[in-house]
Kinemage of the C-alpha trace (Angstrom):
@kinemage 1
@onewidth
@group {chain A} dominant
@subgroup {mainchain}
@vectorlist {calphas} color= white
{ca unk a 1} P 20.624 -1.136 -41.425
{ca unk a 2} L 23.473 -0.367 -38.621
{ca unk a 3} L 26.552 0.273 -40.389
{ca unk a 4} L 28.624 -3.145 -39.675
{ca unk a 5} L 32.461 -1.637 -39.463
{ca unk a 6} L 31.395 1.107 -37.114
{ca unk a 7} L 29.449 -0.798 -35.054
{ca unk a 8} L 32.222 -3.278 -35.038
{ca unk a 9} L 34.615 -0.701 -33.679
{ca unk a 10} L 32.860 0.430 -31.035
{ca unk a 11} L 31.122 -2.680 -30.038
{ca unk a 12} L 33.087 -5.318 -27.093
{ca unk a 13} L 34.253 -8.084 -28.391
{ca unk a 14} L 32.554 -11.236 -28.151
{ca unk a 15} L 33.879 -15.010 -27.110
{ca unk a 16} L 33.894 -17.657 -29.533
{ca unk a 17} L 32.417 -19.902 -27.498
{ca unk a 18} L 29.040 -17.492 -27.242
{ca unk a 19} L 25.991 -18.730 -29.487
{ca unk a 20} L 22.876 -17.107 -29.735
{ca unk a 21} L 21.063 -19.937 -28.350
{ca unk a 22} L 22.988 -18.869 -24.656
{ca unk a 23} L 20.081 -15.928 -25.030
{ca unk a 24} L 16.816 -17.445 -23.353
{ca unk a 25} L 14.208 -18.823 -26.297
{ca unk a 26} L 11.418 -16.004 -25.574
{ca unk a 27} L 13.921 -13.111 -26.074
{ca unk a 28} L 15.151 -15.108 -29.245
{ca unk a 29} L 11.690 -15.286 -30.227
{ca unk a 30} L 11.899 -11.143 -29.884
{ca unk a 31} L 14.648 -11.177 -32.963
{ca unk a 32} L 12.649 -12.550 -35.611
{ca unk a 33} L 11.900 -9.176 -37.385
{ca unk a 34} L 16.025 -9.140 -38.184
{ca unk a 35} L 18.172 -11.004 -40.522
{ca unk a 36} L 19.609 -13.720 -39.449
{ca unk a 37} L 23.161 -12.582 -38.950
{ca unk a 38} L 21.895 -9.210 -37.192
{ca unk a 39} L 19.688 -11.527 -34.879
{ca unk a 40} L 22.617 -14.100 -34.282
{ca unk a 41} L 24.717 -10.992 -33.346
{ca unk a 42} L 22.493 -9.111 -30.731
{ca unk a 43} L 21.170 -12.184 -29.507
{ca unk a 44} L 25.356 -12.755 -28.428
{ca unk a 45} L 25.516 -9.366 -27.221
{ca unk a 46} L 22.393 -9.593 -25.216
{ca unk a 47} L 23.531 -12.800 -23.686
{ca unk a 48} L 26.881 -11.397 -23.070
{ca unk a 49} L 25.279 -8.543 -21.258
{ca unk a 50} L 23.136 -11.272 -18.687
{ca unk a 51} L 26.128 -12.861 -18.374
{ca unk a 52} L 28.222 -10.608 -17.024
{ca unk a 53} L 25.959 -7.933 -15.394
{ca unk a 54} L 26.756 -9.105 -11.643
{ca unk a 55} L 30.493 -8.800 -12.091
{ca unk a 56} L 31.077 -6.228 -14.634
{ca unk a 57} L 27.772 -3.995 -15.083
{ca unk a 58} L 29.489 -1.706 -17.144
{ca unk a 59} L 30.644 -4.326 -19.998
{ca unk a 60} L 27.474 -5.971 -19.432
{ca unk a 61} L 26.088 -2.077 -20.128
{ca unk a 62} L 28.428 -1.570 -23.623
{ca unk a 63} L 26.909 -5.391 -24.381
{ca unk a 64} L 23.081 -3.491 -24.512
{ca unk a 65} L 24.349 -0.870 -26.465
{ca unk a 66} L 25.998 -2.574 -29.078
{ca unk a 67} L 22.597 -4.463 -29.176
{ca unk a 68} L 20.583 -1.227 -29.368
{ca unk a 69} L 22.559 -0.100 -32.235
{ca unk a 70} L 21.697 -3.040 -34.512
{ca unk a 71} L 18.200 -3.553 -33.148
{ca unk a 72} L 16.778 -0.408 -31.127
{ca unk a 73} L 13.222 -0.912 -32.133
{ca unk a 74} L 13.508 -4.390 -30.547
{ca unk a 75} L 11.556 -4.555 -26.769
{ca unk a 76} L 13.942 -6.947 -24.874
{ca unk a 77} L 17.112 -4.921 -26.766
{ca unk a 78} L 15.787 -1.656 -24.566
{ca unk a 79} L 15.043 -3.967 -21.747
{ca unk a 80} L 18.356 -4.650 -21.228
{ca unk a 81} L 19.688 -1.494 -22.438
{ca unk a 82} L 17.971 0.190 -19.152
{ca unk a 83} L 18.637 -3.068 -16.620
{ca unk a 84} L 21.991 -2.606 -17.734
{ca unk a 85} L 22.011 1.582 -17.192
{ca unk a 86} L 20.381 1.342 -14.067
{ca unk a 87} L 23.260 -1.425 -13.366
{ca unk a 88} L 25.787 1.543 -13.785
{ca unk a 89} L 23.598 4.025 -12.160
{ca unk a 90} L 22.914 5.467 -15.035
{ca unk a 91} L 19.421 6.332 -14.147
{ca unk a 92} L 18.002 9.172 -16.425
{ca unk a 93} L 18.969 7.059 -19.593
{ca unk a 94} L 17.607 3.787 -17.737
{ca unk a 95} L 14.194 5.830 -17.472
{ca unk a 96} L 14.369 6.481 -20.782
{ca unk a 97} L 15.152 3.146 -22.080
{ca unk a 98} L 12.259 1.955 -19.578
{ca unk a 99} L 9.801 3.820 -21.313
{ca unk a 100} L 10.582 3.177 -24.760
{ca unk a 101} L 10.545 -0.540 -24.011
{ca unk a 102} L 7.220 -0.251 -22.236
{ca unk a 103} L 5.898 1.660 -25.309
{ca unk a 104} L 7.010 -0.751 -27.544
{ca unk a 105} L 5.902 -4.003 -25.910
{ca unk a 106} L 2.825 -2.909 -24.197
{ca unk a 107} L 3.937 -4.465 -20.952
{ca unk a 108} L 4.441 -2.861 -17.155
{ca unk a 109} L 6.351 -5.859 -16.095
{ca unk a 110} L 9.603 -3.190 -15.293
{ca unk a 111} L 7.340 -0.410 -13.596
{ca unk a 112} L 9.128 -1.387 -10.025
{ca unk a 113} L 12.551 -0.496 -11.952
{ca unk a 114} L 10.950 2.617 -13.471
{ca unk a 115} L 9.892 3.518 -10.007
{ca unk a 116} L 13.481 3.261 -8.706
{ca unk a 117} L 14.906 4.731 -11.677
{ca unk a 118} L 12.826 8.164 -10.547
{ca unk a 119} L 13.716 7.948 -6.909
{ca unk a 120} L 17.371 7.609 -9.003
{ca unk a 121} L 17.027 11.162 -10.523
{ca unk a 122} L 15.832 12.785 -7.634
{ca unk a 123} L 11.863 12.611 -7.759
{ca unk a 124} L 10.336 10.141 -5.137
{ca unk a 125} L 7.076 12.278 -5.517
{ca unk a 126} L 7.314 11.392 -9.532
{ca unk a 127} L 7.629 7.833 -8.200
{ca unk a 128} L 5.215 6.876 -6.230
{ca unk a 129} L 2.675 8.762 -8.742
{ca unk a 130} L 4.027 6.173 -11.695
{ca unk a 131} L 3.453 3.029 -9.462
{ca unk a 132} L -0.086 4.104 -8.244
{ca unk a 133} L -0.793 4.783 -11.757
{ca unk a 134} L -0.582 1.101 -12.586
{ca unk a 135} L -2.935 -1.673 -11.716
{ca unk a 136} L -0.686 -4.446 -9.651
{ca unk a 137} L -3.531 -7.241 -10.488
{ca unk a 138} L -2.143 -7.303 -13.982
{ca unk a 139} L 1.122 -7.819 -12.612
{ca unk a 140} L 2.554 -10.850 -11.423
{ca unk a 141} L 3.399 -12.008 -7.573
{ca unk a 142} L 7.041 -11.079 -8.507
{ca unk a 143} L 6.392 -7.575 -9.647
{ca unk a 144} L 3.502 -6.831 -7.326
{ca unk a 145} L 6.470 -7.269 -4.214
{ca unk a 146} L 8.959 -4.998 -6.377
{ca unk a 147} L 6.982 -2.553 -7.057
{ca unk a 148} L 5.906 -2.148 -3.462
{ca unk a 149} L 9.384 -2.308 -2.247
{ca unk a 150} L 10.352 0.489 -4.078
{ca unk a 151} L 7.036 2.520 -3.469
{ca unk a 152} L 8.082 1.810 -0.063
{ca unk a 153} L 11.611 2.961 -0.254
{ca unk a 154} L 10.007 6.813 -2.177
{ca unk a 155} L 8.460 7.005 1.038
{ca unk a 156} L 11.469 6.632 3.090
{ca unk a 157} L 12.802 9.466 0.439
{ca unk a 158} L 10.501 11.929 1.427
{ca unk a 159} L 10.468 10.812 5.068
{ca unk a 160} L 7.961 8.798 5.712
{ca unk a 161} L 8.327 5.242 7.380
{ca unk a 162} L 4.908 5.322 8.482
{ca unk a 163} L 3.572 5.042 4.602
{ca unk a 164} L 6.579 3.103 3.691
{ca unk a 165} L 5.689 0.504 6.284
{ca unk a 166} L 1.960 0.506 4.514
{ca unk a 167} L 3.771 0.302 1.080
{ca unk a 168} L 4.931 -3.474 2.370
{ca unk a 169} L 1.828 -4.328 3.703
{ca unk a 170} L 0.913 -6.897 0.710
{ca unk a 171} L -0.782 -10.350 0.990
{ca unk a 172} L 2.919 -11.636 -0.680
{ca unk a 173} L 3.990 -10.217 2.913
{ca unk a 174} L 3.974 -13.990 4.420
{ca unk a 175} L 6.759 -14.448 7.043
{ca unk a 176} L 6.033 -18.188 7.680
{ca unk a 177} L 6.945 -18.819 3.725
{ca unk a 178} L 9.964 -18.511 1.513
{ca unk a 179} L 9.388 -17.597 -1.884
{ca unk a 180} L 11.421 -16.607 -4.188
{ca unk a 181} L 10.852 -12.494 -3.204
{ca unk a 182} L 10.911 -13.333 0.113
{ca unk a 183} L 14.026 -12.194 1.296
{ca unk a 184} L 13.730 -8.833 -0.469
{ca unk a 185} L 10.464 -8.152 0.823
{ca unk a 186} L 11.258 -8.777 4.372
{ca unk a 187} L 15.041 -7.119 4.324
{ca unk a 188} L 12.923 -4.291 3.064
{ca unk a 189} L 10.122 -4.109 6.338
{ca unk a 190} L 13.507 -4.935 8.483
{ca unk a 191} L 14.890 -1.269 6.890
{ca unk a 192} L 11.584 0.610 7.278
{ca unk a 193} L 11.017 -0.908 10.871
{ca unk a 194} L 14.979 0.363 11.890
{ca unk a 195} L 13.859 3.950 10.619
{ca unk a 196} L 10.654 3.788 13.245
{ca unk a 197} L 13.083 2.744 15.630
{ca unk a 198} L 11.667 -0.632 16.588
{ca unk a 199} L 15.007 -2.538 16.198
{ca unk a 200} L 13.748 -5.477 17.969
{ca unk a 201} L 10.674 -6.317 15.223
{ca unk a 202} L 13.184 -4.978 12.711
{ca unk a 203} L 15.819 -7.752 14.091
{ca unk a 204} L 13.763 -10.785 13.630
{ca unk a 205} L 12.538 -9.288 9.961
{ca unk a 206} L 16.027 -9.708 9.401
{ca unk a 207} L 16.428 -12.704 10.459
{ca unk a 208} L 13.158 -14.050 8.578
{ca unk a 209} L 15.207 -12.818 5.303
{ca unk a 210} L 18.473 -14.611 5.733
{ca unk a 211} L 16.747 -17.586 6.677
{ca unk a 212} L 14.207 -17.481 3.466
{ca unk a 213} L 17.401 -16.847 0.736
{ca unk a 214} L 19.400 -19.683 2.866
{ca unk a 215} L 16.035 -22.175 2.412
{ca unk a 216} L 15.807 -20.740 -1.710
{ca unk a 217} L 19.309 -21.049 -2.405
{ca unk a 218} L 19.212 -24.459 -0.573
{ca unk a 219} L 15.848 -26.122 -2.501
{ca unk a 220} L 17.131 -24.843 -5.645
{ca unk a 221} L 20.185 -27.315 -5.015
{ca unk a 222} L 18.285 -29.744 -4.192
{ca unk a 223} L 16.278 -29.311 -7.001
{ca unk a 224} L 12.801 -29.431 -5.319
{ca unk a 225} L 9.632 -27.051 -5.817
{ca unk a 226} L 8.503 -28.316 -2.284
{ca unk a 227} L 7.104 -25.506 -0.198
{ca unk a 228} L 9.824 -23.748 2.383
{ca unk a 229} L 8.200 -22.849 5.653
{ca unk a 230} L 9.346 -20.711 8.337
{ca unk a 231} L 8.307 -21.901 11.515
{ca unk a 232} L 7.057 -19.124 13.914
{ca unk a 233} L 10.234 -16.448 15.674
{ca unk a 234} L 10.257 -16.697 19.448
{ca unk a 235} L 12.078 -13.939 21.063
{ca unk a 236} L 15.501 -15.177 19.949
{ca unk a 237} L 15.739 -14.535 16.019
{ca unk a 238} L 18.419 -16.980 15.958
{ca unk a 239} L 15.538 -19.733 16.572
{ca unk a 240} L 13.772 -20.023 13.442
{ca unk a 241} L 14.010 -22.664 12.011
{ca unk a 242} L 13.102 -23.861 7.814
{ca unk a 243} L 10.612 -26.925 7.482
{ca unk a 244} L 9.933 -28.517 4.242
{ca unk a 245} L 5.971 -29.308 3.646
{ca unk a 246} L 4.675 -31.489 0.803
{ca unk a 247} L 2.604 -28.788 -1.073
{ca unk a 248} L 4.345 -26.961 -4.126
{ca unk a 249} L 4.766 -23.227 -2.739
{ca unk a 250} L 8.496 -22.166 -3.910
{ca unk a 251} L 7.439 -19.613 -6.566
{ca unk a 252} L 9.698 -18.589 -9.156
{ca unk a 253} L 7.442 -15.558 -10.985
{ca unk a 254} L 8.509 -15.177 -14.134
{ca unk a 255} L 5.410 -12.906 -15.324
């Protein structure tokens, strides 16, 4: 049982206007093991830390702690405690965090953080050993492009675009499509293709990537699941153009 005054001294404070139900249900679902006032508590704290992670990643970071101090044996508590320390660039403790949450839920839905978190501390050789060790058809479309982007970036550690171009080379790797990992995956060939020095291949990679977040950000305002497509580059990047199709294509991969 945390001790309540200490932990209240050393924990951020919390708005009023903050309920646990501002935590997602499935991660709520994670805090049934604690009392209620515990769970109420961390399930603020945890929602605190979502909140504010793009602005503030180190609040967001004393958010996950104060959660891991009332619930530490709790999955998506050290989930967020090492999203949160990678956040700050803390990456030893994220790696730790990473694997006591994988050894507590049985999942390797965070192995593409895990990954980056040992190309963090220095060990792209460590790295690339972790994500070959895990088989990407258990993982979902979402993870399988993560993970290779940052297999593909240990390459570029240890010098070598020609494997971290191979890293990409994914069937998610669709440049007439937008999904939701789109962008990322094609900003990330655009980077390995500028270390090969073929800027003009790595230009219109680019290009395919602003155009796919511009055509994500724009269907999610829309509020349609229609398919984005990205008609095909001609020699001028600043050609492509987005079409909408009437198949449902925009993925958002939740695992």
């Amino acid at each position: 049982m945390p001790d309540d005054r200490a932990d209240s001294e050393r924990a951020p404070e919390l708005p009023d206007d903050l309920t646990a139900y501002d935590l997602n249900g499935p991660a709520r679902n994670e805090l049934k093991t604690l009392s209620k006032e515990n769970a109420d508590n961390v399930a603020r704290h945890l929602a605190m830390a979502a909140r504010v992670l793009g602005d503030d990643p180190a609040l967001a970071h004393q958010h996950a702690l104060a959660a891991v101090r009332r619930a530490g044996r709790v999955a998506v508590v050290r989930e967020t405690a090492a999203i949160t320390a990678y956040a700050v660039g803390d990456f030893a403790l994220a790696l730790r965090e990473l694997r006591t949450y994988r050894r507590i839920s049985g999942r390797d839905d965070q192995i593409a953080l895990m990954v980056d978190s040992e190309r963090g501390v220095g060990k792209p050789d460590r790295a690339l050993e972790l994500g070959r060790s895990v088989d990407r058809s258990t993982l979902s479309a979402e993870g399988r492009v993560e993970l290779a982007i940052a297999m593909s970036g240990a390459r570029l550690d240890l010098g070598e675009p020609e494997r971290a171009l191979q890293e990409l080379e994914i069937p998610e790797l669709d440049p007439d499509r937008a999904f939701e990992w789109s962008a990322g995956l094609f900003a990330a060939r655009a980077t390995v293709l500028e270390e090969l020095g073929r800027e003009d291949e790595a230009a219109q990679w680019h290009a395919r990537a602003v155009i796919a977040a511009d055509a994500i950000e724009s269907a999610h305002g829309a509020g349609t699941d229609e398919v984005l497509e990205i008609e095909e580059l001609d020699d001028d990047p600043e050609s492509e153009v987005v079409s909408e199709t009437e198949d449902t294509d925009i993925e958002d991969e939740q695992g």
